[in-house]
Backbone as XML, in Angstrom:
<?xml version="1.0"?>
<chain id="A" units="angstrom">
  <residue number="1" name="UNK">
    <atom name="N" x="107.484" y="1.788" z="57.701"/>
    <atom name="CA" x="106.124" y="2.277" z="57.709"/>
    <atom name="C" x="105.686" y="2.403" z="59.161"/>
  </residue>
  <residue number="2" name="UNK">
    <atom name="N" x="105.073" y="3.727" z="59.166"/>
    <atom name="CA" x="104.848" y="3.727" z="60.921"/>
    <atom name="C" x="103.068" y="3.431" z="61.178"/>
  </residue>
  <residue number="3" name="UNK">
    <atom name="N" x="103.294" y="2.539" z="61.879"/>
    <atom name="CA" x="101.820" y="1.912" z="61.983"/>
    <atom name="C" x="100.559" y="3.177" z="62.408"/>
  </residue>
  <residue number="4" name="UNK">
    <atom name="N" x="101.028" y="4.354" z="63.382"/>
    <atom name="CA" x="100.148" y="5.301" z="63.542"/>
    <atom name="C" x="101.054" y="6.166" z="64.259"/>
  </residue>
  <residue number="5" name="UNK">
    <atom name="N" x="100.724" y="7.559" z="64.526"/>
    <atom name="CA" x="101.542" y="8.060" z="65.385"/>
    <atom name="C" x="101.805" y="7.476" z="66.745"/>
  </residue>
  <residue number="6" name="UNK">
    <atom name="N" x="103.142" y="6.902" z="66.987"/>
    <atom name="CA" x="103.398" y="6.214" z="68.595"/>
    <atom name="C" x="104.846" y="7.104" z="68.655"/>
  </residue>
  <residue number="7" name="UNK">
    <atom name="N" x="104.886" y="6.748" z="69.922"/>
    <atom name="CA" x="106.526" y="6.917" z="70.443"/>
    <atom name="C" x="106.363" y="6.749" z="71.872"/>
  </residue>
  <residue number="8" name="UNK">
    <atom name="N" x="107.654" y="5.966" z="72.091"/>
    <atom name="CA" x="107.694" y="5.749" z="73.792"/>
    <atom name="C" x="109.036" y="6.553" z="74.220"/>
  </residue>
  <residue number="9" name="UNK">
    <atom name="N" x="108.730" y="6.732" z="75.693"/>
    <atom name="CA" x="109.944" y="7.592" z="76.258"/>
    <atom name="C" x="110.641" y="6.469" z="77.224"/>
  </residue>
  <residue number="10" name="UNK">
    <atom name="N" x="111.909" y="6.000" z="76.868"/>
    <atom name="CA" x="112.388" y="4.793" z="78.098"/>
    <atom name="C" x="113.290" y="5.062" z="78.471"/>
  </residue>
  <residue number="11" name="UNK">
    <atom name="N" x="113.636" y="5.287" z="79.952"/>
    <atom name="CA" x="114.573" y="5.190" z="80.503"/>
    <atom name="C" x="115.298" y="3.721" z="81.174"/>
  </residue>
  <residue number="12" name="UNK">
    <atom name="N" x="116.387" y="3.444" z="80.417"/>
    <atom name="CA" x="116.552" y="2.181" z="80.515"/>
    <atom name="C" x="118.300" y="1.960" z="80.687"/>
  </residue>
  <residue number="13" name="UNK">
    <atom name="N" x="118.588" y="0.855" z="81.251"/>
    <atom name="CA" x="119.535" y="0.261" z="81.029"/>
    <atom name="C" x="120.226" y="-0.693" z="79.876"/>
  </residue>
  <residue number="14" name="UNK">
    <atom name="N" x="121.319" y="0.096" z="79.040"/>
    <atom name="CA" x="122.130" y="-1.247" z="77.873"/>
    <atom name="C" x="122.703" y="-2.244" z="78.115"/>
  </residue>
  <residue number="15" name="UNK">
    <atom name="N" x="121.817" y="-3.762" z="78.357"/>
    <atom name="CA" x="122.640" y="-5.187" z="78.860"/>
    <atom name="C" x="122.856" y="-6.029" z="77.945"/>
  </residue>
  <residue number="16" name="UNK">
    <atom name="N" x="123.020" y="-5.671" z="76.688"/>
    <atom name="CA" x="123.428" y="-6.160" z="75.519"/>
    <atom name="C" x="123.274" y="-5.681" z="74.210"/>
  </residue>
  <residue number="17" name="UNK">
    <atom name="N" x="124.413" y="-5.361" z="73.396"/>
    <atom name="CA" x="124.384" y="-5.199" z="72.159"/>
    <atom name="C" x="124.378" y="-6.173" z="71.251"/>
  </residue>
  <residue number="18" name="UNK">
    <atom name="N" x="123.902" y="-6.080" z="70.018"/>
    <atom name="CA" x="123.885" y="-7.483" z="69.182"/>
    <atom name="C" x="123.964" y="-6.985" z="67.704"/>
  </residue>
  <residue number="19" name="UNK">
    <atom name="N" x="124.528" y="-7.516" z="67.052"/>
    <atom name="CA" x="125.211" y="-7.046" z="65.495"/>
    <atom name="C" x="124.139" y="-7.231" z="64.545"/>
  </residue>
  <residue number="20" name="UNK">
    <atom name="N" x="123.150" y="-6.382" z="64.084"/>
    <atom name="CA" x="122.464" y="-7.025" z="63.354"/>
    <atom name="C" x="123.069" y="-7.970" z="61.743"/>
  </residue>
  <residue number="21" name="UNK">
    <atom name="N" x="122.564" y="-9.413" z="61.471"/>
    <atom name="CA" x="122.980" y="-10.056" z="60.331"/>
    <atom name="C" x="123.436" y="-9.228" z="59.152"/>
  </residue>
  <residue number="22" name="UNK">
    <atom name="N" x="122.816" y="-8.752" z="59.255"/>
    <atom name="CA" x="122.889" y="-7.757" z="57.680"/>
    <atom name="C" x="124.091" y="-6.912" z="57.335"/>
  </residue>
  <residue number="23" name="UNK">
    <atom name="N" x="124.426" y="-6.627" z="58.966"/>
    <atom name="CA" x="125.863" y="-6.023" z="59.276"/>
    <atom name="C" x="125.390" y="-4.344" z="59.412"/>
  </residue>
  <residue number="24" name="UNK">
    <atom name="N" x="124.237" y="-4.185" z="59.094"/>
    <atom name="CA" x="123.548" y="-2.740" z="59.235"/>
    <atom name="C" x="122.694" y="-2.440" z="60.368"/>
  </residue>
  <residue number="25" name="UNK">
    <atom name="N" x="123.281" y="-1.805" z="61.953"/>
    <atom name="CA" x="122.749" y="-1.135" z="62.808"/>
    <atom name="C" x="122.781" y="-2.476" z="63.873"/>
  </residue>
  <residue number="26" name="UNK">
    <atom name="N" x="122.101" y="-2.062" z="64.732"/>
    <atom name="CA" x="122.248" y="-3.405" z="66.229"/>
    <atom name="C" x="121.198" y="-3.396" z="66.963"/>
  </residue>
  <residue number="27" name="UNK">
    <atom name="N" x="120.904" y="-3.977" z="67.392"/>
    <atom name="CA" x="119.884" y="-4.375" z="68.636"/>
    <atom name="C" x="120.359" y="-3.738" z="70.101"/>
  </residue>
  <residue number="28" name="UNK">
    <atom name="N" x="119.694" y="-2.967" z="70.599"/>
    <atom name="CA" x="119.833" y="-3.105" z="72.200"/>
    <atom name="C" x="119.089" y="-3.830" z="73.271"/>
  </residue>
  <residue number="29" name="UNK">
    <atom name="N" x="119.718" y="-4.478" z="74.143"/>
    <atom name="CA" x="118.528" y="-5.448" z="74.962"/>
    <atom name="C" x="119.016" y="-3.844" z="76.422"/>
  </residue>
  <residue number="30" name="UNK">
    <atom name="N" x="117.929" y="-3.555" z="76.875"/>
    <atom name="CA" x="117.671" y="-2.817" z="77.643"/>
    <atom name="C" x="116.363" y="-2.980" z="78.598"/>
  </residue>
  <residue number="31" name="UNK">
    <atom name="N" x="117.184" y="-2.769" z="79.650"/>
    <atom name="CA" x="116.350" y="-2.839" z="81.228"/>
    <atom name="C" x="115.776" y="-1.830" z="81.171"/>
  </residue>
  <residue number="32" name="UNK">
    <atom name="N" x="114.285" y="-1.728" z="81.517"/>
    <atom name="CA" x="113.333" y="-1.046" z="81.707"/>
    <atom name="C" x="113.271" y="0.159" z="83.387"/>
  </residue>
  <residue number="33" name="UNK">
    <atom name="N" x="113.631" y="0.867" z="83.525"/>
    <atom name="CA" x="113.320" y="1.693" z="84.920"/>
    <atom name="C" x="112.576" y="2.534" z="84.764"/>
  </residue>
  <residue number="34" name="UNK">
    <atom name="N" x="112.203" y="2.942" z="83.367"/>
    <atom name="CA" x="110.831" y="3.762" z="83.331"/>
    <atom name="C" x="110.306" y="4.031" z="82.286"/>
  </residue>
  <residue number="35" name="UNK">
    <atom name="N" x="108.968" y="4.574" z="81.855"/>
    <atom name="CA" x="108.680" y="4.363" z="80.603"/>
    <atom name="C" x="107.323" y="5.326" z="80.676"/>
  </residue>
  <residue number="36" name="UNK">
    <atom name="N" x="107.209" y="5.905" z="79.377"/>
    <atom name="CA" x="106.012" y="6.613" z="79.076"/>
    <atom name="C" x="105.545" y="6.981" z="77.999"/>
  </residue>
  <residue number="37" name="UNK">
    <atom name="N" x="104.776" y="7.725" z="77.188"/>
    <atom name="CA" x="104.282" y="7.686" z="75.743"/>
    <atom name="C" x="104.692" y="9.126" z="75.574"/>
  </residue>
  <residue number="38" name="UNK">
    <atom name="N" x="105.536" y="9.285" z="74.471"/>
    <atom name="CA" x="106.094" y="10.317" z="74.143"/>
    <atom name="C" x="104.995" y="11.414" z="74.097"/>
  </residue>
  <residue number="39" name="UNK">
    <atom name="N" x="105.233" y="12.698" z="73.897"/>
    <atom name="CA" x="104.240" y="13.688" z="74.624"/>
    <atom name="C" x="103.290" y="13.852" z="72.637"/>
  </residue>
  <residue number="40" name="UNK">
    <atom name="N" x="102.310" y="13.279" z="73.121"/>
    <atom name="CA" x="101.265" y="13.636" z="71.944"/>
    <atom name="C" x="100.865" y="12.700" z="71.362"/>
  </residue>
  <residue number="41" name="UNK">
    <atom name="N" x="101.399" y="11.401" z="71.486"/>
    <atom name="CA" x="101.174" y="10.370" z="70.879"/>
    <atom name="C" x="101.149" y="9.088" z="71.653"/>
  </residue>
  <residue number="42" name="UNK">
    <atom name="N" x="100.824" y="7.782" z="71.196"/>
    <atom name="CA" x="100.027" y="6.777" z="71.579"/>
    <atom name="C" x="101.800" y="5.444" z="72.140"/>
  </residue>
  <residue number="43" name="UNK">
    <atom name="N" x="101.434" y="5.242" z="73.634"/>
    <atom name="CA" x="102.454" y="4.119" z="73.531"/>
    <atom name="C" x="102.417" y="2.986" z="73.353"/>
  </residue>
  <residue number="44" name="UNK">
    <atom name="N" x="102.701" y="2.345" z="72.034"/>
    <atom name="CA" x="102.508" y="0.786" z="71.613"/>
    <atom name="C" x="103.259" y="0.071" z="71.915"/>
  </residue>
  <residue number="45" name="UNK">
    <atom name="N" x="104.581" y="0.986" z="72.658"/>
    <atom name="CA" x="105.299" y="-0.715" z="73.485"/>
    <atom name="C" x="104.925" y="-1.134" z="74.919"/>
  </residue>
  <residue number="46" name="UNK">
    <atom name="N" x="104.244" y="-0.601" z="75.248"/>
    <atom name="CA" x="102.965" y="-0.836" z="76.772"/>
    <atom name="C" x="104.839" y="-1.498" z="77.568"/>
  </residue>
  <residue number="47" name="UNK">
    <atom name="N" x="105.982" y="-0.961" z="77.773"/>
    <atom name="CA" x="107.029" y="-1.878" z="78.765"/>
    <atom name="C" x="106.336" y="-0.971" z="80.016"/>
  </residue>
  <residue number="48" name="UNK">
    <atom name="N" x="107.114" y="-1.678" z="81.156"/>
    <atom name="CA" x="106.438" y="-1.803" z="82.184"/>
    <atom name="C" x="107.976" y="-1.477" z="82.858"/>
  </residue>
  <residue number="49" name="UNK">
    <atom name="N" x="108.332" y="-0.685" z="84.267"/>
    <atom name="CA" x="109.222" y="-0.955" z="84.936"/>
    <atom name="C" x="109.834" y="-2.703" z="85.398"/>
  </residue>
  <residue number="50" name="UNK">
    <atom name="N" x="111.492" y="-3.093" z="84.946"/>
    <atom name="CA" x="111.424" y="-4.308" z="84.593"/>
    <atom name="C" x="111.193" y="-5.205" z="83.804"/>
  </residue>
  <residue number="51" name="UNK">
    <atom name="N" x="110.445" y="-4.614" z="83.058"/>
    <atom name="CA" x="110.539" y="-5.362" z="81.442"/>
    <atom name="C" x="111.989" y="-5.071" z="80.910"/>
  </residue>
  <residue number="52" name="UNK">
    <atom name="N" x="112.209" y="-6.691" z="79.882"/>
    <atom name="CA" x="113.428" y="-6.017" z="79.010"/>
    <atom name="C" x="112.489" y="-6.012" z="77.492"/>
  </residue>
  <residue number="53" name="UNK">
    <atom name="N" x="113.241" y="-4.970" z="77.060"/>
    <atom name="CA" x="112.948" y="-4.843" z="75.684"/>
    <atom name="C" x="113.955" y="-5.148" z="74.392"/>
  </residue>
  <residue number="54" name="UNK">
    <atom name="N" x="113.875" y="-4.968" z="73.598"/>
    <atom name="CA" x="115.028" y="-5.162" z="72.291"/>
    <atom name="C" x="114.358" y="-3.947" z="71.322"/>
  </residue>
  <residue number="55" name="UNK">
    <atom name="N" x="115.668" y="-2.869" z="70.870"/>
    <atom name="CA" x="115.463" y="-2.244" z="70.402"/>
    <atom name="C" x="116.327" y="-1.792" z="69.309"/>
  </residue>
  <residue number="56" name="UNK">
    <atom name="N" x="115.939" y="-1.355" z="67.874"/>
    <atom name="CA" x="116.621" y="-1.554" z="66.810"/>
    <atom name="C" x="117.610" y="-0.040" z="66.662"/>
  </residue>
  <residue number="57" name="UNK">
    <atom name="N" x="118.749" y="-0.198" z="66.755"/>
    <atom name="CA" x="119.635" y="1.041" z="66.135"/>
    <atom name="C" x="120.016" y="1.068" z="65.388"/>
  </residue>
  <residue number="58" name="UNK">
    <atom name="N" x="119.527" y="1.995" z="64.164"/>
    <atom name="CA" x="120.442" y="1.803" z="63.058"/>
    <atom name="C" x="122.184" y="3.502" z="62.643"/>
  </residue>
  <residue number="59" name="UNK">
    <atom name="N" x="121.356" y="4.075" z="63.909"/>
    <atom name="CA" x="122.277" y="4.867" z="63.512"/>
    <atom name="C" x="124.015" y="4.654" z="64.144"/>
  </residue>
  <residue number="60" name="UNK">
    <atom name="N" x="124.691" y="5.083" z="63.724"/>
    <atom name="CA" x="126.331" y="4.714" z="64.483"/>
    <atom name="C" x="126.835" y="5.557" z="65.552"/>
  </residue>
  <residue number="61" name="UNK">
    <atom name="N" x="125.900" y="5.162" z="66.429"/>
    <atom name="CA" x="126.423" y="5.934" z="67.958"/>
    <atom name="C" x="127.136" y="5.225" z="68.684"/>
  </residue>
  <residue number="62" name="UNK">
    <atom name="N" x="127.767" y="5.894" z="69.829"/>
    <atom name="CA" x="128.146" y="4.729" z="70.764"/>
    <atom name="C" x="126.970" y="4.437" z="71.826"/>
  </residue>
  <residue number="63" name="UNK">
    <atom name="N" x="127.082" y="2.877" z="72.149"/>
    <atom name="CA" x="126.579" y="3.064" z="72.858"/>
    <atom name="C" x="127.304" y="1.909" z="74.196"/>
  </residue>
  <residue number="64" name="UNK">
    <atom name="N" x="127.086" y="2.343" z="75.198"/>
    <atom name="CA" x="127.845" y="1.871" z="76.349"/>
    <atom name="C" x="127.125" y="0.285" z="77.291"/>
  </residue>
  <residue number="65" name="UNK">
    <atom name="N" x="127.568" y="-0.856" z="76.897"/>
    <atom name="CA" x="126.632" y="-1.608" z="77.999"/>
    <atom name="C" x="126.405" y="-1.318" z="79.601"/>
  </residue>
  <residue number="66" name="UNK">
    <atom name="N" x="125.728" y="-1.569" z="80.352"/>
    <atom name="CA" x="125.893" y="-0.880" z="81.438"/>
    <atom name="C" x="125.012" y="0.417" z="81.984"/>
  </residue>
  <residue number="67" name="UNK">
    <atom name="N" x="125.197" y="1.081" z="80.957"/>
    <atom name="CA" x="124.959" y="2.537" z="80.828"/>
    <atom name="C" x="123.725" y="3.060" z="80.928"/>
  </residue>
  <residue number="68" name="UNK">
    <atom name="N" x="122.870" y="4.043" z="81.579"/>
    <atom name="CA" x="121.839" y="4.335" z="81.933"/>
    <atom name="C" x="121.439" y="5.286" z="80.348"/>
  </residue>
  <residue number="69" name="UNK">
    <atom name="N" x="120.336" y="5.277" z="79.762"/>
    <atom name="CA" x="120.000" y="6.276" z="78.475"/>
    <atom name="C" x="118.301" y="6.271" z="78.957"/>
  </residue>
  <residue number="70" name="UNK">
    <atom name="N" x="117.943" y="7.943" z="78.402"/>
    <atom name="CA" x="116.749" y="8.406" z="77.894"/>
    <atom name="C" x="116.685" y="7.829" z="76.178"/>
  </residue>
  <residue number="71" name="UNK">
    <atom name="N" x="115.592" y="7.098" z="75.963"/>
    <atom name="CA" x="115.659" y="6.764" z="74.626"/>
    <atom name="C" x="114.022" y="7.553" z="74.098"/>
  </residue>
  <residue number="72" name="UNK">
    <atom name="N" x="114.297" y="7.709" z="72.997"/>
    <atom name="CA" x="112.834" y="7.371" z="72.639"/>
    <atom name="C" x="112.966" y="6.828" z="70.912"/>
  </residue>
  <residue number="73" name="UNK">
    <atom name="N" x="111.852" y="6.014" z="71.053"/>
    <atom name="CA" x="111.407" y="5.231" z="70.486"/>
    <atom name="C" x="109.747" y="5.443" z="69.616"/>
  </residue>
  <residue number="74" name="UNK">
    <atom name="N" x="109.767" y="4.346" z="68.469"/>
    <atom name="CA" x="108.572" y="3.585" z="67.748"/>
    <atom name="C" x="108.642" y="2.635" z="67.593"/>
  </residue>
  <residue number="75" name="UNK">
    <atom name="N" x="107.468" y="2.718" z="67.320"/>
    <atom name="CA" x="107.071" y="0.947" z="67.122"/>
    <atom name="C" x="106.445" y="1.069" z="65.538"/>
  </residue>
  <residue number="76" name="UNK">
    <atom name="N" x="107.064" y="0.740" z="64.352"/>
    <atom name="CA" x="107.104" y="0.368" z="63.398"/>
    <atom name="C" x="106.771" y="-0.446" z="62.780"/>
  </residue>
  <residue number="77" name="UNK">
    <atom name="N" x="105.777" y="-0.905" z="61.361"/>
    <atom name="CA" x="105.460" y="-1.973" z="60.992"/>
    <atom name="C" x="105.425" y="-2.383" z="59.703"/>
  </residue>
  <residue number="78" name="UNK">
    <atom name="N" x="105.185" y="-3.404" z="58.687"/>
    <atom name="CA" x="105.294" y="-3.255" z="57.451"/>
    <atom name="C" x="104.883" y="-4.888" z="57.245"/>
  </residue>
  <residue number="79" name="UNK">
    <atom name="N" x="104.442" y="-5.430" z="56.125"/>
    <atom name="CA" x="104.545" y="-6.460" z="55.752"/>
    <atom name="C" x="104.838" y="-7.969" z="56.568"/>
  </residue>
  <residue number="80" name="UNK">
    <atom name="N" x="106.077" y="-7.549" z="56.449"/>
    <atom name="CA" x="107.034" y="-9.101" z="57.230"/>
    <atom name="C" x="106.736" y="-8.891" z="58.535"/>
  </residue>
  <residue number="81" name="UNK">
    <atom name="N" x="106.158" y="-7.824" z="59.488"/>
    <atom name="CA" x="106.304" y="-7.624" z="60.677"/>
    <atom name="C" x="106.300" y="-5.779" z="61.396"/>
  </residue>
  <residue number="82" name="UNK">
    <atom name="N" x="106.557" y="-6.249" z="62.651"/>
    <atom name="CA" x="107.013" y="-4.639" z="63.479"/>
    <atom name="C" x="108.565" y="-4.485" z="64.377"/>
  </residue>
  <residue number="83" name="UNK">
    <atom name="N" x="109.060" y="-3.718" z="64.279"/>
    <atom name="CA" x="110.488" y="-3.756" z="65.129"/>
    <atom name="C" x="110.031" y="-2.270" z="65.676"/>
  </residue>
  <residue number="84" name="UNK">
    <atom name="N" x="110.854" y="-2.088" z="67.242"/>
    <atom name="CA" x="110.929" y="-0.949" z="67.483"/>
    <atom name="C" x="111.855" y="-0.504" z="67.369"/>
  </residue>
  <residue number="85" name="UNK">
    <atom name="N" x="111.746" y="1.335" z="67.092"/>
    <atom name="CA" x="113.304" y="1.527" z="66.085"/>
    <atom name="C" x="113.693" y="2.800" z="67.601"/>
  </residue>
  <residue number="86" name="UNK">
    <atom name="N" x="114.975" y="3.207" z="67.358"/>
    <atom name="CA" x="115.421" y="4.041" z="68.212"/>
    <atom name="C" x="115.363" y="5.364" z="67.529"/>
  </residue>
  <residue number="87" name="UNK">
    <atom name="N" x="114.474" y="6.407" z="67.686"/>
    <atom name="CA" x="114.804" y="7.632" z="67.140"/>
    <atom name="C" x="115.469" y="8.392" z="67.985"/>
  </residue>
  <residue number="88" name="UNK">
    <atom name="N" x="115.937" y="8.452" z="69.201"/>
    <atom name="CA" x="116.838" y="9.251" z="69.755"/>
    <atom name="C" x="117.719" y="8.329" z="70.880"/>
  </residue>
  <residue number="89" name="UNK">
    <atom name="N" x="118.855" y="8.618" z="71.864"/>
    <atom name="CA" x="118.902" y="8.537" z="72.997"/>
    <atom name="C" x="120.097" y="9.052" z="73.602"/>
  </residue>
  <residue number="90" name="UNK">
    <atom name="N" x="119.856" y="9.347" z="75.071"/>
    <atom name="CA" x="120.639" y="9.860" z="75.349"/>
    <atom name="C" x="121.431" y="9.324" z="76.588"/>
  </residue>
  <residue number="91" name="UNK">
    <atom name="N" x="122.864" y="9.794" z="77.412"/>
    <atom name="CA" x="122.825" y="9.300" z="78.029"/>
    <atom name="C" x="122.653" y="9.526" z="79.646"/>
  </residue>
  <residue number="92" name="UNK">
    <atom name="N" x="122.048" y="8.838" z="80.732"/>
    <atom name="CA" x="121.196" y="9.949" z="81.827"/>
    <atom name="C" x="122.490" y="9.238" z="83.185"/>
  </residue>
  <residue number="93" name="UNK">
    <atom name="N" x="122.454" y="10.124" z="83.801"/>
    <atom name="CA" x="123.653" y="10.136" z="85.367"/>
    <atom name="C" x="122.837" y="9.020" z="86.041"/>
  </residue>
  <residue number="94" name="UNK">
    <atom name="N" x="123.156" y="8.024" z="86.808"/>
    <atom name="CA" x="122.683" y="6.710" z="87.639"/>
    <atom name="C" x="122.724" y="5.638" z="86.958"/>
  </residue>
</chain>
């Protein structure tokens, strides 16, 4: 359930992957180098250059630790809670 229209734009670093329990999709812990509110809509993960974040993937990409990506993102909510989910990313040169 999406709490309102959001989406963030992050350019970030992958410094850890993590298996989600369930065995369905993973976590990325990613370094923050830049960040902004996707074009039209509201940014509810307020990261900051230097923030790390954790972010939910459920789709089966690769993804590289290390590795510099354009992501974008929501911030999602429902009942038990909010996770931010990955709707895109890509991967950027530096």
């Amino acid at each position: 359930m999406q709490l309102a229209p959001n989406g963030s734009i992050i350019d970030g670093v992958v410094r850890q992957i993590l298996t989600e329990k369930s065995g369905f999709g993973r976590e990325l812990v990613v370094d923050v180098k830049d960040t902004r509110a996707a074009r039209g809509k509201k940014d509810f993960l307020n990261a900051a250059e230097g923030d790390r974040v954790t972010l939910f993937l459920a789709a089966p990409l690769t993804v590289e630790i290390g590795q510099r990506y354009r992501i974008l993102a929501s911030v999602l909510g429902g009942p038990n809670g909010q996770r931010t989910v990955i709707e895109s990313l890509s991967k950027k040169a530096g």
